[in-house]
C-alpha positions, 0 to 999 in steps of 0.5 A: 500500500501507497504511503498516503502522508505527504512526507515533504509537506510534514517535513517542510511544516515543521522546518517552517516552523522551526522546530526541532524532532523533539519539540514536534513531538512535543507540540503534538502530545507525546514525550520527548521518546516521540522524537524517534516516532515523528521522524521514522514517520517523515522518512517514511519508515512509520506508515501505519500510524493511528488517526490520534497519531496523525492528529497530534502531528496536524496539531504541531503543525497548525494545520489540519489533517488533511493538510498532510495527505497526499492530494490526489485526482 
């Protein structure tokens, strides 16, 4: 199956940001141990990961889920 996030856009929000792996993480409501989570989602190592997961990610990112998809026709 087809990695549905956006992983470029994930990337870029957060760069955008200016936040950290950890701060990220933080922001989206896991530990600091989220660090090692966030990232193996963004280089596309993690790609089942729960609503709730990707939720805390849109969160972090001050966007919405949606936002981190991959668009398609």
């Amino acid at each position: 199956m087809p990695n549905l996030l956006n992983l470029a856009e994930i990337k870029k929000r957060r760069r955008a940001l200016g936040l950290t792996l950890t701060e990220a993480a933080i922001d989206a409501g896991w530990n600091e141990k989220g660090r090692t989570t966030w990232h193996d989602i963004e280089v596309g190592r993690r790609q089942n990961i729960t609503l709730d997961t990707l939720a805390g990610m849109a969160k972090a990112l001050k966007c919405s889920v949606h936002d981190l998809l991959v668009k398609t026709a």
